[in-house]
N, C-alpha and C positions, 0 to 999 in steps of 0.2 A: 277875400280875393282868392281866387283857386290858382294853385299852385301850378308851374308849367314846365311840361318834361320834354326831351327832346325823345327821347324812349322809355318804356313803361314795361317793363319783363315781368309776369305774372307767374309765380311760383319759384322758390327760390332753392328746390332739386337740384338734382345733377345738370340738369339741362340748361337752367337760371343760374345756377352760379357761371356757369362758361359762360354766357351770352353778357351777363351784367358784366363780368369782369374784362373780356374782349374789347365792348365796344369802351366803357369807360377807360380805356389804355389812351382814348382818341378826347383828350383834354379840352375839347371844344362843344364834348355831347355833353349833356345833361341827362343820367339815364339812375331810373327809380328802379328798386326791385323791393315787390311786395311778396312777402312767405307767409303763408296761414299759419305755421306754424310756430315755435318757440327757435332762437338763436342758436342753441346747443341742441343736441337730442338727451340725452343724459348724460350722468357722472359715465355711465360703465360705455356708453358709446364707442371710446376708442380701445377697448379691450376686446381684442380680439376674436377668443374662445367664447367672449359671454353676448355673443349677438344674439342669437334666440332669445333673449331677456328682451331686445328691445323693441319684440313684435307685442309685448302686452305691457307698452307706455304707449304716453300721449303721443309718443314722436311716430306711431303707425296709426294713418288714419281709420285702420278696424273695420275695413269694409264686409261685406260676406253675400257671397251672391243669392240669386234667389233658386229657390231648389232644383237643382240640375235634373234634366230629363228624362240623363241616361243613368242615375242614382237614386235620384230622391232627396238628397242631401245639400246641406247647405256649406259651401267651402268659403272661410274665409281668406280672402286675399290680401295680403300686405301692400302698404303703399307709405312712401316716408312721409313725415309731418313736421318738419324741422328746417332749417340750412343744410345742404348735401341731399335734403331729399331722400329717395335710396338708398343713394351709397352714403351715406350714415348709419344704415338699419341693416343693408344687406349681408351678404355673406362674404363679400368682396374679394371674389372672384373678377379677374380683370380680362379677359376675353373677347377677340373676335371671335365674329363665326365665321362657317369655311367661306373660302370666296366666291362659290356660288350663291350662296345665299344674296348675295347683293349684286351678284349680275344677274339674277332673277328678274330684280328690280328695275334694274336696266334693259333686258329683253322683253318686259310691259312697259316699254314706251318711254321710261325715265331718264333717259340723255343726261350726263352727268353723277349718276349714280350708281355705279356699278362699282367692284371694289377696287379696282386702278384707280379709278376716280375718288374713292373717299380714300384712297389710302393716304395722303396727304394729312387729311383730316385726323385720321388715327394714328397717324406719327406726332403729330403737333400736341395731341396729349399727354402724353408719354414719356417718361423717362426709364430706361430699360440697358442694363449692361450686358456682352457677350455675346448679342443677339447680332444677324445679317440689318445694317443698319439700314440697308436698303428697301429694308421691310419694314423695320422699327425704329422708335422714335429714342431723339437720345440727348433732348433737350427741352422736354415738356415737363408741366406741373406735375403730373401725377407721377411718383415713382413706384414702378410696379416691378417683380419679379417674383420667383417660384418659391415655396415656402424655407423658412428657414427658423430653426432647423424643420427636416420634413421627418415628418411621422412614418416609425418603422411596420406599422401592421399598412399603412396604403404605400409604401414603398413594396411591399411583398405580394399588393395588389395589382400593382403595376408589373412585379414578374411578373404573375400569374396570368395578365392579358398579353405578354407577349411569347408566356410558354403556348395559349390558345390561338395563336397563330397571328396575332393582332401584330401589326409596326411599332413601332418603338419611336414615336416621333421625337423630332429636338426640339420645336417652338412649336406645340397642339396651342398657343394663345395665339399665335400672330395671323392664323386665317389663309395659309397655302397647306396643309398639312390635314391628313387623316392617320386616324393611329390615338395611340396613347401615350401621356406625358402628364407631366409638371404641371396645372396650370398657374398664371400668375396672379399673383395677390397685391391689390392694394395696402401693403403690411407696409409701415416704415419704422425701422429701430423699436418695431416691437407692436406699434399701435396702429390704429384704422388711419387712414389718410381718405376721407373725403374729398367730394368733392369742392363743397365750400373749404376746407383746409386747404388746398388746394390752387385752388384758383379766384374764392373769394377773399381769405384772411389778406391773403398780400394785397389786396385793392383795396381795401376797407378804407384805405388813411387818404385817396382821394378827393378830393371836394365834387370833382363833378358827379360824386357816386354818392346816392341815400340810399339807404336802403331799413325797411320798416319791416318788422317782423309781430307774429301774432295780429294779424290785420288777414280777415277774409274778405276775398274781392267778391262783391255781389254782380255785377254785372257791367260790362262794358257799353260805352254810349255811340247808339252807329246816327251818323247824322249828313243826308245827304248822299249816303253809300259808303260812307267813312270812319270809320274808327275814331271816334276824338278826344274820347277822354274816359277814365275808368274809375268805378265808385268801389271803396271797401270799406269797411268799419275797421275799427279798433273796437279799446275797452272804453274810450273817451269819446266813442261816435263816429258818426260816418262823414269820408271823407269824399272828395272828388278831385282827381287831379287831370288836366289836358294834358295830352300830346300835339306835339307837334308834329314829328316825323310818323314812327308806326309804335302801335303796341303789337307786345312781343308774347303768346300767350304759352307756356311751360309749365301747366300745372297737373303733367300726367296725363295716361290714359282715360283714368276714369273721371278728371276732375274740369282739363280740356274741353272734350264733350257738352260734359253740364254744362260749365260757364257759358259755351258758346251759346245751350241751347236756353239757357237764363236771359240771355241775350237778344232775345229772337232770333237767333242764327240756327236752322235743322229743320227736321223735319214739318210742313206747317199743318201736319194733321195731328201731330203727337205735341205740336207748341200750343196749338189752340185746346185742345183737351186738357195741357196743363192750367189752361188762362193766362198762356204769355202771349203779347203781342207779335204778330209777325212779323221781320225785318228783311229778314233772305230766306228762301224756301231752299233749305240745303240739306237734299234728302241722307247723305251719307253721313249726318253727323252722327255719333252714337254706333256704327256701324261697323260691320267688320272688326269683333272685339275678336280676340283670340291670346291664348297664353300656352306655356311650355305645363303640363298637367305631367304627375311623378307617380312613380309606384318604385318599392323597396323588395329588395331582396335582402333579408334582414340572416344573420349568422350569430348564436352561442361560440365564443371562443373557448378554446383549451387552455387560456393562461391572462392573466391582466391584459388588456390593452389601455398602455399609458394617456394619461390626460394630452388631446392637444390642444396644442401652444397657438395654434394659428387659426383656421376656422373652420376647420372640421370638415372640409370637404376639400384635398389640397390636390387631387387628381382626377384627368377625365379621359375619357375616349370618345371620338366623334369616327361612327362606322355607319356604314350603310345595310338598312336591313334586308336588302334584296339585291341582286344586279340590277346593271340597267338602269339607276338615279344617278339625276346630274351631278349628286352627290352627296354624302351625308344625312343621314334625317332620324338620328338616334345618339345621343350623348348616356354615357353610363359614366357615373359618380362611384368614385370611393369615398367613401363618409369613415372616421375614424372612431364612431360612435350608431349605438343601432339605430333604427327608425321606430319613432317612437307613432305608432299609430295607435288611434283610440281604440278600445274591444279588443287589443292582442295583446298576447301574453308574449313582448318582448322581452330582453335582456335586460338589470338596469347597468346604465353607465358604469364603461371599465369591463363590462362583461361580452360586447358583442360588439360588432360593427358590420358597415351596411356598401350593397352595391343599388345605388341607385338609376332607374332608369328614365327617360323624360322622351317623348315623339318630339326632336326639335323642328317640325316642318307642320304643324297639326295642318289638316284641312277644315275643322271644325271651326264654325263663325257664329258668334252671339252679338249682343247689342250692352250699350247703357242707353240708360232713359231715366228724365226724370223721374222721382217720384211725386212733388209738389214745384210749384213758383215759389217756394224756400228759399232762400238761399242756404241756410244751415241744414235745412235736409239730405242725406244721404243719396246716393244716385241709384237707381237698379239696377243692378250688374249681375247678368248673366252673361256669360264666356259658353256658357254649350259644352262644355266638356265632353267629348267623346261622342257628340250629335252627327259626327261623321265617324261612322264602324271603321273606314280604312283607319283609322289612327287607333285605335283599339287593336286594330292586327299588327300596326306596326309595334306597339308596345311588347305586343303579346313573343312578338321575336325577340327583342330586348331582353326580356325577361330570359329567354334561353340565352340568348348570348351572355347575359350576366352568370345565369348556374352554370356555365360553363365556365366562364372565369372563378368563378366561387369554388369549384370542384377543384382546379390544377394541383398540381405538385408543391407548386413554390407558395401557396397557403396553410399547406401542410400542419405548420409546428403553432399555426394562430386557432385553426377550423377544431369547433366539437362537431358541429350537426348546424345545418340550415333552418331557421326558425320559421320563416315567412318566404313563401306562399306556406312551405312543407314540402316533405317529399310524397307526402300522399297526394297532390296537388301536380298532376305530371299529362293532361291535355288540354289543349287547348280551351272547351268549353269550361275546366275549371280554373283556367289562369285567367280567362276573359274576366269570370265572376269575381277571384281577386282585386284584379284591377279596380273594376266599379265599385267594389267592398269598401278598399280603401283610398278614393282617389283624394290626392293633396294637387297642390300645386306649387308651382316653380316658383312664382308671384312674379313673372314678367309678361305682364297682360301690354297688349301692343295692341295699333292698328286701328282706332275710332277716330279720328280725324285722318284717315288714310291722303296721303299722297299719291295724285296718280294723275292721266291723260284724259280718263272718262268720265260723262255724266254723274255720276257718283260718287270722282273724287271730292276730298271737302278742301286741300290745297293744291296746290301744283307743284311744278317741282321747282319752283324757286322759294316754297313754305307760304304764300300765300292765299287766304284765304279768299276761296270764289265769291265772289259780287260783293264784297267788301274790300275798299282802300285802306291801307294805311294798318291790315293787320296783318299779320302773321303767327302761325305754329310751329313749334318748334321743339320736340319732344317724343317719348316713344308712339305718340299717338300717330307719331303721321307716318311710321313703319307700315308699306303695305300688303307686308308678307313676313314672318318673326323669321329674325337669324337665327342661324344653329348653332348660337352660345345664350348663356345668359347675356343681359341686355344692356346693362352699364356703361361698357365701353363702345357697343352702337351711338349709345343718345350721347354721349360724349362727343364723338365725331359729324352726329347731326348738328350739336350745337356747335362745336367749330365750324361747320360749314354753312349754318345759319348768322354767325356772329359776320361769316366771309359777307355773305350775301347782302345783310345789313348797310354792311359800309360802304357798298358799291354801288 
């Protein structure tokens, strides 16, 4: 007998844990959540300082795109593989982006989306002291605020941006503000707070709530134009469960996509070349991939810089790298530790620390696509990295505004000498070559099930997907243009606004 769900959340990230836990508040759903991955991500998971460790476990799915255009090179991209999803793995950095970033969204057509409108959504997350309440949330699961204690070499980074003429913002997290600050950290009484911490541990003891982990969903059943039911394996076989109401699909950027196009849902010239049958000929799936892509300004200190305590990136600035933008489209990181890039001859740990820069606006757009009718096969994932030279130039500004702030006064008693680029490294054609040398990434790849008003989009803005009933997305996939923060606290507030949408 197959088992019957009133909802079905596929992936059980950041996005899946709000959504499962939302609707099951409402004791009359019956609502499954399937995670490919394991329960916990690891022992060291909620230790703060030691995130970097958790991008080479099982808990990161170890994706790596195919060799970039503008490189040659293969980057891999992080993606969580656990409960919490990301913010299990990430750097937990708690962040909006500025407010234009989301009335972007809303001036292409998206009614309801602009950030008046999700600010709701991102208060409901939230729990945050001392802040304009008006702004912030002060009575949501996550509790987030600025590091504590905060590290003395980026608190001297932070003079130092605002002896360069930069603002001295109070809340650079909460998305009215340009300038540099604090940002906030998903730190609680020391350790990570996920997202499953968060908002799935306290639902767990529900009944109307299952939820099945280490179980990959192979493909969803469309019948009729409908969504009805979804198949996954375990270690004991493969399962099928109905829906009644909708399935809810959050299984990421890169993993969304695929399923969909596992599915027959995408392209039907790139589905039939796989040998998947066609269902929906939904040319946008896969499309519009894009991520926040990083380069370092890496420094030799003059004295120890102490271990930190929290996650090594505890301040930012969000400036504009020319007049004349609606706003923002350049984040620079203090890192309390240097940039460890392959072929350089960094500092090691305790000896240097880093000004990081990221284009948080890229124009640059890649795809995923399958590589087989696998379902355990990995997807192809090319993001295009710098396929668009404007986003090359904007970095290449970053870059000075960073060795500007690197040079100041009030780094003074920290600074020997600049490691990375160098200071032989001083026009433009050689910061350019930098950048491509070493490019990494942010690992907040957005935007293949884009959301939007046009032929193209693969949901609408109610997260539903075109010419199928009964499903919906709900994840950074259906971002149709990246905020200018890291992206945690976005898909946060999409899935509260998706869990909204749900119930109504």
């Amino acid at each position: 007998m197959i088992e019957n769900f009133d909802h079905i959340v596929i992936g059980g990230g950041t996005a899946g844990c709000v959504i499962a836990a939302r609707l099951s508040e409402d004791d009359s759903l019956r609502v499954l959540l399937v995670e490919a991955g394991a329960a916990r991500a690891s022992a060291v998971k909620t230790t703060p300082p030691a995130w970097p460790a958790l991008l080479r476990t099982s808990a990161n799915w170890g994706d790596v795109t195919v060799p970039q255009r503008a490189t040659g090179t293969r980057i891999p991209v992080a993606s969580g593989r656990a409960l919490g999803g990301g913010s299990a793995i990430n750097a937990m950095n708690y962040v909006r982006g500025h407010r234009s970033s989301y009335d972007a969204w809303a001036k292409a057509g998206l009614a309801g989306w602009g950030f008046e409108d999700l600010l709701p959504c991102f208060k409901r997350t939230e729990t945050t002291l001392g802040r304009d309440p008006a702004l912030r949330g002060t009575s949501g699961p996550l509790r987030v605020g600025a590091p504590d204690p905060p590290h003395p070499t980026v608190a001297a980074m932070l003079a130092a941006a605002v002896e360069s003429g930069h603002p001295r913002a109070a809340d650079i997290s909460g998305g009215a503000e340009e300038g540099f600050g604090w940002s906030d950290l998903n730190i609680v009484d020391g350790q990570r707070q996920s997202a499953a911490d968060a908002y799935l541990v306290p639902a767990m003891g529900r009944r109307n709530l299952t939820v099945v982990t280490e179980a990959l969903v192979h493909r969803l059943h469309i019948s009729g134009g409908r969504c009805t039911a979804v198949e996954y394996r375990t270690a004991a076989g493969s399962v099928s469960v109905a829906c009644a109401a909708e399935v809810v699909l959050a299984a990421g950027s890169l993993r969304s996509p695929q399923l969909l196009m596992l599915s027959g849902i995408g392209p039907a010239g790139h589905l039939q070349e796989m040998g998947v049958d066609v269902a929906v000929d939904l040319p946008g799936v896969g499309e519009n991939l894009h991520d926040h892509p990083m380069s370092d300004v890496v420094y030799r200190a003059s004295r120890h810089v102490p271990a930190g305590m929290n996650n090594h990136g505890e301040a930012f600035g969000l400036v504009r790298s020319r007049p004349g933008l609606d706003g923002p489209d350049l984040q620079i990181l203090f890192l309390d530790v240097p940039g460890h890039i392959p072929g350089t001859d960094v500092p090691e740990t305790g000896r240097g620390y880093t000004i990081a820069v990221a284009p948080m606006l890229p124009r640059s757009r890649g795809s995923v696509r399958l590589a087989s009718a696998d379902p355990g096969s990995r997807p192809v994932v090319d993001p295009n990295y710098y396929g668009d030279e404007r986003d090359l130039d904007v970095v290449v500004r970053g870059l000075r505004l960073a060795r500007e702030i690197g040079e100041a006064y009030a780094l003074g008693e920290w600074r020997e000498r600049e490691v990375l680029p160098g200071l032989n490294v001083t026009d433009d054609a050689g910061l350019r070559n930098f950048v491509l040398k070493t490019l990494t990434t942010y690992n907040h790849p957005v935007g293949t099930c884009r959301m939007g008003v046009d032929p193209q989009a693969v949901v609408d803005g109610n997260l539903r997907v075109r010419g199928v009933e009964g499903l919906r997305v709900a994840d950074g996939s259906v971002i149709p243009s990246i905020p200018s923060a890291n992206t945690n606290a976005t898909v946060c507030a999409i899935a509260e606004r998706a869990a909204e949408l749900l119930r109504t």
